[in-house]
py3Dmol code that shows the C-alpha trace and the ligand (Angstrom):
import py3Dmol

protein = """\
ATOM      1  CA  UNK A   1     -74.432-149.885  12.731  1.00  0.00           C
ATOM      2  CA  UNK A   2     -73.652-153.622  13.077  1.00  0.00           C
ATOM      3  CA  UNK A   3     -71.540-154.957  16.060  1.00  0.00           C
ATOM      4  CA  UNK A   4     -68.412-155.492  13.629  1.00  0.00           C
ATOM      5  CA  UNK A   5     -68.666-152.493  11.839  1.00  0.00           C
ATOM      6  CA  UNK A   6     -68.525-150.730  15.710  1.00  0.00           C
ATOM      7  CA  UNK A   7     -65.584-152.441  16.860  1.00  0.00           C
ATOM      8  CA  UNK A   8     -64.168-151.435  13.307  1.00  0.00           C
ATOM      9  CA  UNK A   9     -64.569-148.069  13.930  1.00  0.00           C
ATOM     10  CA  UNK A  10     -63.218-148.653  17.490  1.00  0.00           C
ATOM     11  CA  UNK A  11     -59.986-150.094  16.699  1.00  0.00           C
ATOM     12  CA  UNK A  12     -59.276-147.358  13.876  1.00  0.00           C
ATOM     13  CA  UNK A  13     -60.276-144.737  16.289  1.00  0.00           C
ATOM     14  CA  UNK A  14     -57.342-146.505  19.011  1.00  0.00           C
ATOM     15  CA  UNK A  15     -54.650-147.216  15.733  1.00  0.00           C
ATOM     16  CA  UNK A  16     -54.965-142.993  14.916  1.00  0.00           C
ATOM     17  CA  UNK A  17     -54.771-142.141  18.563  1.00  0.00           C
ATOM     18  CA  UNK A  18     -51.851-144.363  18.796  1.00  0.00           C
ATOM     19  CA  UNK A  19     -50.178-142.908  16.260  1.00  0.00           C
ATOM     20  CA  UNK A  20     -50.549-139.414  16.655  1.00  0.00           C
ATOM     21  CA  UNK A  21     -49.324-139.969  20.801  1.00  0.00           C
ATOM     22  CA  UNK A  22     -46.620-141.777  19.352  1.00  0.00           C
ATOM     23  CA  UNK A  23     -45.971-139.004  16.989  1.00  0.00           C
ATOM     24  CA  UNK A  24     -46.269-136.137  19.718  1.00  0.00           C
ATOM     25  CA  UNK A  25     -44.220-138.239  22.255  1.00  0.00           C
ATOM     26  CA  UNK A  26     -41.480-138.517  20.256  1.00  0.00           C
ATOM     27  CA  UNK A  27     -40.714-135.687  18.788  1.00  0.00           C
ATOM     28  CA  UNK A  28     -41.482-133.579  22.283  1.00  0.00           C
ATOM     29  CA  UNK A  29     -41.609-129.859  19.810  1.00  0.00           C
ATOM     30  CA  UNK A  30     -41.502-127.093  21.752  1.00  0.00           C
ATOM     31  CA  UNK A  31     -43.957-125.357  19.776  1.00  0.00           C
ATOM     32  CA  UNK A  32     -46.179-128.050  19.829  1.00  0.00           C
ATOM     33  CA  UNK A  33     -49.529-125.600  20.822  1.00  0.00           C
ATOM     34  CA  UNK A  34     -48.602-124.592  16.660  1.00  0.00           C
ATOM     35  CA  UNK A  35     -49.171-127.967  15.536  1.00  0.00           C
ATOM     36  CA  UNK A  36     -52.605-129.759  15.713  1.00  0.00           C
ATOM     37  CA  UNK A  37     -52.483-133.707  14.977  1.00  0.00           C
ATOM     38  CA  UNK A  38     -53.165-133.636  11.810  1.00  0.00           C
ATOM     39  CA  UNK A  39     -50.061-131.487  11.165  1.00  0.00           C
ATOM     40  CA  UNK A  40     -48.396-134.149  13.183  1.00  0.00           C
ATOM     41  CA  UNK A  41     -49.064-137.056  10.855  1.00  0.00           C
ATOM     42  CA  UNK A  42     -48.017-135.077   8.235  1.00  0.00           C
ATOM     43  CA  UNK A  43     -44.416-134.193   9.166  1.00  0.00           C
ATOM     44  CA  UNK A  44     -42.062-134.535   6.511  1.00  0.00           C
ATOM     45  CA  UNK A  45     -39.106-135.052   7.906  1.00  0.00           C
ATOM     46  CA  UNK A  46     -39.695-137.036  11.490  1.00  0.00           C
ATOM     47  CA  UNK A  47     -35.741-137.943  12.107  1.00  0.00           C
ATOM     48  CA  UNK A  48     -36.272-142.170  13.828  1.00  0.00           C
ATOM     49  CA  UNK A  49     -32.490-142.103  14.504  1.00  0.00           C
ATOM     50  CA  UNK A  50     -32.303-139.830  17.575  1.00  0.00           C
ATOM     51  CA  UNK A  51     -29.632-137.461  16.473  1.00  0.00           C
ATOM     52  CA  UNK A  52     -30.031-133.842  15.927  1.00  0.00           C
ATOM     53  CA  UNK A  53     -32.301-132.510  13.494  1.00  0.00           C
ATOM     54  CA  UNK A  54     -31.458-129.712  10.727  1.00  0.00           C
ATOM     55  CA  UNK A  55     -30.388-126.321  11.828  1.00  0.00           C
ATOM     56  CA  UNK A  56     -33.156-124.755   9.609  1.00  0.00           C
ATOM     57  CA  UNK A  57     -34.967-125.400   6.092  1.00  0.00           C
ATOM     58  CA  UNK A  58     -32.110-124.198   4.270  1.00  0.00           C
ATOM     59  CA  UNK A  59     -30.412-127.580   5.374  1.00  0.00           C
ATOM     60  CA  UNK A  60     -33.356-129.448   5.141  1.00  0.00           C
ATOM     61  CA  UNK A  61     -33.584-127.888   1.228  1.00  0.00           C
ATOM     62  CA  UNK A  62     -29.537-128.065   0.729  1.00  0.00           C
ATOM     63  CA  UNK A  63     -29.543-132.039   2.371  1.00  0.00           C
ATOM     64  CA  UNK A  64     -32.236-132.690  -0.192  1.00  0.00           C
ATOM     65  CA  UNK A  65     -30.589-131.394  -3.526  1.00  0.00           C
ATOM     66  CA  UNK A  66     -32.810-128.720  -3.754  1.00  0.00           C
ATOM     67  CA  UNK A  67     -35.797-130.988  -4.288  1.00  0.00           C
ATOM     68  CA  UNK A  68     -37.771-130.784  -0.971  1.00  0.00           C
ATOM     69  CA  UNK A  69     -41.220-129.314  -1.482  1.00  0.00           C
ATOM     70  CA  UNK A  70     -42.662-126.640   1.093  1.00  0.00           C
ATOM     71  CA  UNK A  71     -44.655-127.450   4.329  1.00  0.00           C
ATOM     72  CA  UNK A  72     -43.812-128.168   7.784  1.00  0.00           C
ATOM     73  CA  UNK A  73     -40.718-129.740   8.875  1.00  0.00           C
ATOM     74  CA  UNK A  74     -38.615-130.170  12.026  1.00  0.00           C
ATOM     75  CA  UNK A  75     -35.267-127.855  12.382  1.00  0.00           C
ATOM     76  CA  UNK A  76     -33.297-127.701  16.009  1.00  0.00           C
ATOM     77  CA  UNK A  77     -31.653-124.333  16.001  1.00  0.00           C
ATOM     78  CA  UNK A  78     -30.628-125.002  19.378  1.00  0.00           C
ATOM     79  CA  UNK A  79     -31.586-127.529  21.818  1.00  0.00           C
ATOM     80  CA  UNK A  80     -35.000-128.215  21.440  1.00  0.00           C
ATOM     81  CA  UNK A  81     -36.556-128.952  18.055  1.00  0.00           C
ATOM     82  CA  UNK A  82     -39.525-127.405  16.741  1.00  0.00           C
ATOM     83  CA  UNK A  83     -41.552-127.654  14.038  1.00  0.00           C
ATOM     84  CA  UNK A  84     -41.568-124.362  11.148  1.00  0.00           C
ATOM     85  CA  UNK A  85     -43.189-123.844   7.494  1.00  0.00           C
ATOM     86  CA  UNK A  86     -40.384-124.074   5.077  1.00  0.00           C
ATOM     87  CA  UNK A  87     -40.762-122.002   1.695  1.00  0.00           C
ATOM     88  CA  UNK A  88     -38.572-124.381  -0.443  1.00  0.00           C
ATOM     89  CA  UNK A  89     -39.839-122.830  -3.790  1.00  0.00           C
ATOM     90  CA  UNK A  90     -38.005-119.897  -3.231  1.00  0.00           C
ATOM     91  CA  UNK A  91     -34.633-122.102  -1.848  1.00  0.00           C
ATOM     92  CA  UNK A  92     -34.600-123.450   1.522  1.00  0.00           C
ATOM     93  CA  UNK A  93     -35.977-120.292   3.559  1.00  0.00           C
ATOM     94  CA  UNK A  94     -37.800-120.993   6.927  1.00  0.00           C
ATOM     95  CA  UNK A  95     -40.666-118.385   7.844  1.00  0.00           C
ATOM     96  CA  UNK A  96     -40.901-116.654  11.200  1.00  0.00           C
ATOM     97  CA  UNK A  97     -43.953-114.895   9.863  1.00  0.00           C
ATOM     98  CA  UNK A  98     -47.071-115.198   8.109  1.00  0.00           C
ATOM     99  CA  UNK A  99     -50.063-113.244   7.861  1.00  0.00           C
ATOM    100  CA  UNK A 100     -52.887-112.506   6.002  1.00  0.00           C
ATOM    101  CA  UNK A 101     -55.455-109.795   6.312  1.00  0.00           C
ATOM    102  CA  UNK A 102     -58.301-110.305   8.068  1.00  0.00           C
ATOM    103  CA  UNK A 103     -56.819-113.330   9.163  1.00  0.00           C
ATOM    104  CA  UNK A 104     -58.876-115.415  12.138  1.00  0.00           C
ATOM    105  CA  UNK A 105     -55.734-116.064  13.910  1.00  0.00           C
ATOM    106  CA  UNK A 106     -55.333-112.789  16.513  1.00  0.00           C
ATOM    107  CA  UNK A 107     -52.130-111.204  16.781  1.00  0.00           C
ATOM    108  CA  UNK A 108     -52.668-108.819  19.639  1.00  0.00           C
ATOM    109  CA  UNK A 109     -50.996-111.145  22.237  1.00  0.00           C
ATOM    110  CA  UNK A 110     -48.685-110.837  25.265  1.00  0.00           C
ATOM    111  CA  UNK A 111     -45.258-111.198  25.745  1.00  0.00           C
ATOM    112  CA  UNK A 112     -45.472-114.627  26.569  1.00  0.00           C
ATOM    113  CA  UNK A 113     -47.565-115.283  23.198  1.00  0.00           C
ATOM    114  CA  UNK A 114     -44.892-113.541  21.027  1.00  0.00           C
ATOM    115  CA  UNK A 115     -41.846-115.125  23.016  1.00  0.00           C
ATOM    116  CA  UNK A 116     -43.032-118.988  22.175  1.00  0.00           C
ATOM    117  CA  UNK A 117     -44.795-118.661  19.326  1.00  0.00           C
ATOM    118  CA  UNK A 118     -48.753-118.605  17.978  1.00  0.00           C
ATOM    119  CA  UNK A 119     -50.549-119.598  15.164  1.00  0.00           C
ATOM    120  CA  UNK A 120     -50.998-122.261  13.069  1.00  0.00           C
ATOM    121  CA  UNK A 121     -47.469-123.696  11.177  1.00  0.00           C
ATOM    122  CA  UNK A 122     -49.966-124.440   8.345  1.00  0.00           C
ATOM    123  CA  UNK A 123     -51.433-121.147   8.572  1.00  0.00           C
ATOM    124  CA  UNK A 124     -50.883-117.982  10.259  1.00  0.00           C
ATOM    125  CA  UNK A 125     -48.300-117.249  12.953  1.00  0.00           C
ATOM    126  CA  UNK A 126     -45.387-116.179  14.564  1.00  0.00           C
ATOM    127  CA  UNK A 127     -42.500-118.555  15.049  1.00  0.00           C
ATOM    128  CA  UNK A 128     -41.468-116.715  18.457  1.00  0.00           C
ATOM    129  CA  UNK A 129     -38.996-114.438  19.624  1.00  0.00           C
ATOM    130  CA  UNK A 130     -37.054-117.073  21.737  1.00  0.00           C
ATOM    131  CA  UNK A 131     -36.479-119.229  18.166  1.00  0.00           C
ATOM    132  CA  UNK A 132     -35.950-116.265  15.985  1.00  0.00           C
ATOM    133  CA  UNK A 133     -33.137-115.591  18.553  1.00  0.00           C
ATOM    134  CA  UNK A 134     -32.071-119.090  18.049  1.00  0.00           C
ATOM    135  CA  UNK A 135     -32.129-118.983  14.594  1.00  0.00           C
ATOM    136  CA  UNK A 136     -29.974-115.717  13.913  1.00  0.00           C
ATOM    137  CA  UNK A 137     -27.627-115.805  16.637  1.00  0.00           C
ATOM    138  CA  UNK A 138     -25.762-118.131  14.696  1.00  0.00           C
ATOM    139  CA  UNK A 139     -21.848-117.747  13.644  1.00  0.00           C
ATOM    140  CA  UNK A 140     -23.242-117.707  10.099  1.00  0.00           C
ATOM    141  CA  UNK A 141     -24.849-114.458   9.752  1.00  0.00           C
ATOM    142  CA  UNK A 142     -28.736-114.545   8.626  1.00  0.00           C
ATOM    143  CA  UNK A 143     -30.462-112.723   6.178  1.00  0.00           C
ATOM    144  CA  UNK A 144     -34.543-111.568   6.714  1.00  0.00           C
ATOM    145  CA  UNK A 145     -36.589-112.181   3.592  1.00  0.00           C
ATOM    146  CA  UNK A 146     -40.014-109.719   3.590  1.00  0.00           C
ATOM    147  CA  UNK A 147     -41.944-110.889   0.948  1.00  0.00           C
ATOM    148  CA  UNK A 148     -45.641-108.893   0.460  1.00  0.00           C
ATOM    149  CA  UNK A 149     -48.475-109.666  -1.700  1.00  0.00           C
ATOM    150  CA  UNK A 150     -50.926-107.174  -2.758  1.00  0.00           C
ATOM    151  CA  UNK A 151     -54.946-107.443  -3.900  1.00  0.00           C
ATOM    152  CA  UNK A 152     -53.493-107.454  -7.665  1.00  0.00           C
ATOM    153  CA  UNK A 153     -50.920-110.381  -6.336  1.00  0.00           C
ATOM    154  CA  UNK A 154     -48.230-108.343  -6.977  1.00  0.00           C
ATOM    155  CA  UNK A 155     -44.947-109.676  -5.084  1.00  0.00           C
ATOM    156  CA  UNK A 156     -42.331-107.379  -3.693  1.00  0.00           C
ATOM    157  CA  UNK A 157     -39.265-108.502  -1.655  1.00  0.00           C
ATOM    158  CA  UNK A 158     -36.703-106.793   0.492  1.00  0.00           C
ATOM    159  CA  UNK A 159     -34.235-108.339   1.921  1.00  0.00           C
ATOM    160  CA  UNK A 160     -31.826-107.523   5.330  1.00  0.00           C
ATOM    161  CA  UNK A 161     -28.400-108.454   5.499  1.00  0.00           C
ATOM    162  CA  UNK A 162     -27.109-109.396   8.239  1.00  0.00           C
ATOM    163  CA  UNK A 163     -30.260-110.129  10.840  1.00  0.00           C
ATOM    164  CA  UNK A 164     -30.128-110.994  14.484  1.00  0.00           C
ATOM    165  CA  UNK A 165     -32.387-110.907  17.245  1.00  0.00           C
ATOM    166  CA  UNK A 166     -31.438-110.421  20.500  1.00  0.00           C
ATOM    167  CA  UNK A 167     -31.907-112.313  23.708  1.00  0.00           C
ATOM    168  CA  UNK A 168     -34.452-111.518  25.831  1.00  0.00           C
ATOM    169  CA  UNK A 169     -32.193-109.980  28.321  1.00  0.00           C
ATOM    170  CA  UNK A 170     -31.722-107.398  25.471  1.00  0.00           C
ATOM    171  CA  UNK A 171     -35.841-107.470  24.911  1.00  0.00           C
ATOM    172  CA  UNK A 172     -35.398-109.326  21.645  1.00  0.00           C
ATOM    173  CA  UNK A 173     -34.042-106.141  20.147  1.00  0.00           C
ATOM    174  CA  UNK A 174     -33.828-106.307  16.173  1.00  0.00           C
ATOM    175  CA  UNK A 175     -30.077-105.541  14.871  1.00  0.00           C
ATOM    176  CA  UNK A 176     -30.730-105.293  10.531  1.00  0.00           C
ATOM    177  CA  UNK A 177     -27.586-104.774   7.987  1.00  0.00           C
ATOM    178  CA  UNK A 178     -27.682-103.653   4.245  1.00  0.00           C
ATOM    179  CA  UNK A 179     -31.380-103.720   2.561  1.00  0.00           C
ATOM    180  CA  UNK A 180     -31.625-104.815  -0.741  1.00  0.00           C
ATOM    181  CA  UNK A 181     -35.101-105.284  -3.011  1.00  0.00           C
ATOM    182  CA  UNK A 182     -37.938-103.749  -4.918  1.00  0.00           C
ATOM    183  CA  UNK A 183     -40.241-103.071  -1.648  1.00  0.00           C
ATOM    184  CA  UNK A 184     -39.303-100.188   0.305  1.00  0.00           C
ATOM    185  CA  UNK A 185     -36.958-100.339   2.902  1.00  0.00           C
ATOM    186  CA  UNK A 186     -39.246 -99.770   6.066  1.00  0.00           C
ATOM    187  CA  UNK A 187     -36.825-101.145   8.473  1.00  0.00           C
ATOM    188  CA  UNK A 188     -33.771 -99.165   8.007  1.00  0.00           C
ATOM    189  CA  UNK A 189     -35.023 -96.118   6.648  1.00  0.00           C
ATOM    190  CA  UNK A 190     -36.852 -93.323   8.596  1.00  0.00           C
ATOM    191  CA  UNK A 191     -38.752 -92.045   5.820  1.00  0.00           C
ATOM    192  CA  UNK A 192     -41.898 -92.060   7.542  1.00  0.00           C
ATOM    193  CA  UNK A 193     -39.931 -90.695  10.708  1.00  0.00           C
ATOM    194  CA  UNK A 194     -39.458 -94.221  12.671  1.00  0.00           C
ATOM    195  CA  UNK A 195     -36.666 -96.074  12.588  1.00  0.00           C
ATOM    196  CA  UNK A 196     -37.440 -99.436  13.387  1.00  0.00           C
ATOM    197  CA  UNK A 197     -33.558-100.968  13.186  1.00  0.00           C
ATOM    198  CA  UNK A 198     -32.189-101.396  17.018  1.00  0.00           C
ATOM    199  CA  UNK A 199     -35.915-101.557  19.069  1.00  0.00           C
ATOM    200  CA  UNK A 200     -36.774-103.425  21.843  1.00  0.00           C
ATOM    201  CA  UNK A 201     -40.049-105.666  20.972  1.00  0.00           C
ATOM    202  CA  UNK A 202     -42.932-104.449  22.287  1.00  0.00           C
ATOM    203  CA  UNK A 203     -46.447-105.902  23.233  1.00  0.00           C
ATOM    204  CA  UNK A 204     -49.724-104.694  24.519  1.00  0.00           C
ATOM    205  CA  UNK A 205     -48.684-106.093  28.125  1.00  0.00           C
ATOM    206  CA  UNK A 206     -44.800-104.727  27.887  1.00  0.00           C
ATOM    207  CA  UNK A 207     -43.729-101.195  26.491  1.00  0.00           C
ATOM    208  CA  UNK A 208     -40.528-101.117  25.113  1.00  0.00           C
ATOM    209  CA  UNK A 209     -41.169 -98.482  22.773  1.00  0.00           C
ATOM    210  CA  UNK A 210     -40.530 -94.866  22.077  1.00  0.00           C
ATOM    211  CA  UNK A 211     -43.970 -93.345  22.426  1.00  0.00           C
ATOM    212  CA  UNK A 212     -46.056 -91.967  25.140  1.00  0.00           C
ATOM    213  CA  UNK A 213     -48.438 -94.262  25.355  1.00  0.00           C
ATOM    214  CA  UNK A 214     -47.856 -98.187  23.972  1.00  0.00           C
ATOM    215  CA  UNK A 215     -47.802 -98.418  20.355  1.00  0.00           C
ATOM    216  CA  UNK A 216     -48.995-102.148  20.688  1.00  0.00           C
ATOM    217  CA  UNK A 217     -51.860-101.256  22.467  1.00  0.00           C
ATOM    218  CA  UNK A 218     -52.806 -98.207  19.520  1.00  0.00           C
ATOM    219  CA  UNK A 219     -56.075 -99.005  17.178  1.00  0.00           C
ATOM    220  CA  UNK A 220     -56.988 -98.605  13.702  1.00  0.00           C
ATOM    221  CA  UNK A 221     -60.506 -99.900  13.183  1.00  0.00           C
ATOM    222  CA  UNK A 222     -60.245-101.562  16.864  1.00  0.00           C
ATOM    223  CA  UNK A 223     -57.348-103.468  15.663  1.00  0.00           C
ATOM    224  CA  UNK A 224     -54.773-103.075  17.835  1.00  0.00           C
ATOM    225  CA  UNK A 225     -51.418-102.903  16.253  1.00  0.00           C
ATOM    226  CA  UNK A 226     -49.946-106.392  18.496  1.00  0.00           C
ATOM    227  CA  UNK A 227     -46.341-106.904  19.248  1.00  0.00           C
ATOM    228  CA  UNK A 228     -43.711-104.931  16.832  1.00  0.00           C
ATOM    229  CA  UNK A 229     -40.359-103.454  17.206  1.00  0.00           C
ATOM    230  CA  UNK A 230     -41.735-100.191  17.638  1.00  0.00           C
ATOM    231  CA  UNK A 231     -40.446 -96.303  17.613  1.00  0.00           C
ATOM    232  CA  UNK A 232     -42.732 -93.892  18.279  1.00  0.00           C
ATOM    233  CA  UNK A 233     -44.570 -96.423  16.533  1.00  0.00           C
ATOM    234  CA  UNK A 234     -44.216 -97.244  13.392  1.00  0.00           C
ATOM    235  CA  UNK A 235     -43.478 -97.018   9.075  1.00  0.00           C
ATOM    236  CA  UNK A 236     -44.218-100.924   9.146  1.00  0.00           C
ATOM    237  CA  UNK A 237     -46.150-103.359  10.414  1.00  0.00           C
ATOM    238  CA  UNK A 238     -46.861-106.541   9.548  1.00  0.00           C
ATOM    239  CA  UNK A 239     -48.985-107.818  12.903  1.00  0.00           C
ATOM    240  CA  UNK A 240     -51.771-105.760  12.459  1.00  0.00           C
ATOM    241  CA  UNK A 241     -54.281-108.085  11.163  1.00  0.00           C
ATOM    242  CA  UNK A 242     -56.809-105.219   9.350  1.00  0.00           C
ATOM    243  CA  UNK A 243     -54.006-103.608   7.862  1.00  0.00           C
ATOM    244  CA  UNK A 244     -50.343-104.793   6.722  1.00  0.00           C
ATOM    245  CA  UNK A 245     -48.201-102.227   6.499  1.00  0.00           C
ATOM    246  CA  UNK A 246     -44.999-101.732   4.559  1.00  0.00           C
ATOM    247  CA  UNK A 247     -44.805 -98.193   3.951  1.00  0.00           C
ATOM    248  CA  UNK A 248     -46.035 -96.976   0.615  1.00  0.00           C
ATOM    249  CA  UNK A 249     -46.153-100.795  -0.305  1.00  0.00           C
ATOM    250  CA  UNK A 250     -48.965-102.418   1.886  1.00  0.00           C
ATOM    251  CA  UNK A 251     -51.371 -99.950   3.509  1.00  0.00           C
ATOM    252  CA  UNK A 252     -54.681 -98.378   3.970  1.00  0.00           C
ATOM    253  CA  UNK A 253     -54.831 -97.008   0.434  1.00  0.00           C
ATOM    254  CA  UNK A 254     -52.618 -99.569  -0.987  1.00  0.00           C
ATOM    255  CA  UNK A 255     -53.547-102.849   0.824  1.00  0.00           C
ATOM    256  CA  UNK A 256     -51.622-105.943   0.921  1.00  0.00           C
ATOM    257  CA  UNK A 257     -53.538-109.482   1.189  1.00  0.00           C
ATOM    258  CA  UNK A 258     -50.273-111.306   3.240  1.00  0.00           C
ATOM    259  CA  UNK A 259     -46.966-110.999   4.405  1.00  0.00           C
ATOM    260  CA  UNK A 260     -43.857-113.209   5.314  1.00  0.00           C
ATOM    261  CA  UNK A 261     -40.589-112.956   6.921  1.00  0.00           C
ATOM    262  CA  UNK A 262     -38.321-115.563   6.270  1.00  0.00           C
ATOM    263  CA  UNK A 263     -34.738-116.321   7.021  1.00  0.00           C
ATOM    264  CA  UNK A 264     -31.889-117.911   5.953  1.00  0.00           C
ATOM    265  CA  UNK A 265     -28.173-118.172   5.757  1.00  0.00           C
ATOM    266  CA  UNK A 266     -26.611-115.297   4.231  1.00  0.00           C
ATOM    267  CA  UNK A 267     -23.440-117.364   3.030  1.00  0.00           C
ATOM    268  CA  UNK A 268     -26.081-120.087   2.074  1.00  0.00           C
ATOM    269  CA  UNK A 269     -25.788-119.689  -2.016  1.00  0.00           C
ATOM    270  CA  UNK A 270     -25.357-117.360  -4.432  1.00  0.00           C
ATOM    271  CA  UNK A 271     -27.572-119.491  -6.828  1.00  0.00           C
ATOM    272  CA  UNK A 272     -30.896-118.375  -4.853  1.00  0.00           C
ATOM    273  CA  UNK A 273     -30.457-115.192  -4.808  1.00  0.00           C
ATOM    274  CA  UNK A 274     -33.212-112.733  -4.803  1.00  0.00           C
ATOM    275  CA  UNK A 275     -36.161-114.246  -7.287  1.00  0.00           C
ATOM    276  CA  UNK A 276     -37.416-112.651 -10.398  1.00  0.00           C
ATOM    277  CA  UNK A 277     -40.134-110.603  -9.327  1.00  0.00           C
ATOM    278  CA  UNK A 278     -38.310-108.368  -7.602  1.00  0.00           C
ATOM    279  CA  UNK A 279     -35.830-107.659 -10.842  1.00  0.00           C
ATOM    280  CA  UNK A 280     -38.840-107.014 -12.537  1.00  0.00           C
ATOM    281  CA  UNK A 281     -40.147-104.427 -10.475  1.00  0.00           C
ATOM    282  CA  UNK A 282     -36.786-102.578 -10.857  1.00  0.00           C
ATOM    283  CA  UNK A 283     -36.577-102.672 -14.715  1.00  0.00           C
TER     284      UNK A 283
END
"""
ligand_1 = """\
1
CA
Ca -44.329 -96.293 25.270
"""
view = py3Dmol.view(width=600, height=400)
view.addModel(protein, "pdb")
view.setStyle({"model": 0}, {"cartoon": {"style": "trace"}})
view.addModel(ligand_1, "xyz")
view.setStyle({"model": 1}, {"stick": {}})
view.zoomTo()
view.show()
């Protein structure tokens, strides 16, 4: 390597580094451990002006005319912003979840990890309890999107009308309304005798739940089962990273390859309402 060709590489080594500290200093994300700099370079929407950034993607997708693609953007559901994937194919929804099985990134974490968030925004993760809270307690009432995939990549959807999470005070309890959708309703319904509507959240380091022992902390395959709004534990669960589980939908005999829960708006629009797949399934 010649002299120039060194200090070439140098000074495009110092122009990225500048960049991506300029980036990260001035956006200041909360959830900044979700984002590595490469996902910083690539924000889509990095707001120069200083005033507050969108309450979540649905006003990122609405702002846009409906013709924002999906990836990572910045929303500010309450005082900090953070950065979150937004699924605009489907109309604006942001996702508090993903997973996929057998996923590298481990979801049998602590309080702490499931309050703030972990994961990868261009990946797997969890947004966090403390900015699900955010995002739901909201005068507009939210609805939670569960969309699952299975090995054939067949899509179901249910969807949960109104959703809130509580406050930590409350131990980010889970409050769901009317279901709707061609997955089952594993929420609402105690067909498998757990009712997961109205828990506490639970993890391996904090036992909220309903059972003797802590549900977080149980095993299949040495997988533990991770944080969850538990019973006494569970008829869904989509942390467990060997097996997502949905009921008859996504489990060990019927496995599911990923998972999402999304939310948005529930007065948001009645043009994007539930997508075809799930009238499909129903026919
Ligand atoms: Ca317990």
């Amino acid at each position: 390597m010649n002299l120039k060709h060194s200090v070439g590489c140098i000074l495009l080594l110092f122009v990225q580094c500048r960049l991506q500290t300029r980036a990260e200093e001035v956006l200041e994300l909360a959830n900044s451990h979700m984002l590595s700099p490469g996902d910083y370079m690539k924000l889509i929407n990095i707001n120069t002006k200083g005033t507050k950034y969108p309450r979540d993607c649905s006003e990122i997708f609405k702002w846009s005319e409906q013709s924002s693609k999906d990836g990572i953007y910045i929303i500010q559901p309450a005082k900090e912003p953070i950065g979150v994937f937004c699924d605009m194919q489907d109309g604006g929804w942001t996702v508090i979840q993903h997973i996929t099985a057998n996923s590298s990134v481990d979801f049998d974490r602590t309080w702490q990890d499931y309050k703030y968030g972990f994961g990868s925004l261009n990946d797997n993760y969890w947004l966090g309890n403390e900015y699900m809270h955010q995002l739901t307690n909201s005068p507009r009432p939210y609805i939670l999107r569960v969309k699952l995939v299975d090995l054939n990549a067949e899509i179901k959807l249910g969807e949960y009308e109104p959703f809130l999470i509580e406050d930590e005070a409350s131990q980010y309890r889970i409050r769901l309304g009317l279901y709707k959708g061609s997955a089952a309703d594993a929420l609402t319904q105690d067909t498998e005798a757990y009712l997961h509507d109205n828990q506490k959240f639970t993890t391996k380091d904090k036992d909220n739940d309903n059972y003797f022992q802590n549900c977080a902390k149980l095993e299949h395959n040495g997988i533990p089962g991770g944080g969850w709004w538990y019973d006494a534990c569970a008829g869904a669960n989509l942390n467990r990273r060997n097996v997502i589980y949905w009921q008859k939908d996504c489990n060990k005999e019927q496995m599911c390859k990923y998972a999402w829960m999304m939310v948005r708006p529930a007065d948001y629009s009645q043009d994007h309402s539930m997508a075809c797949p799930a009238q499909k399934n129903e026919l």
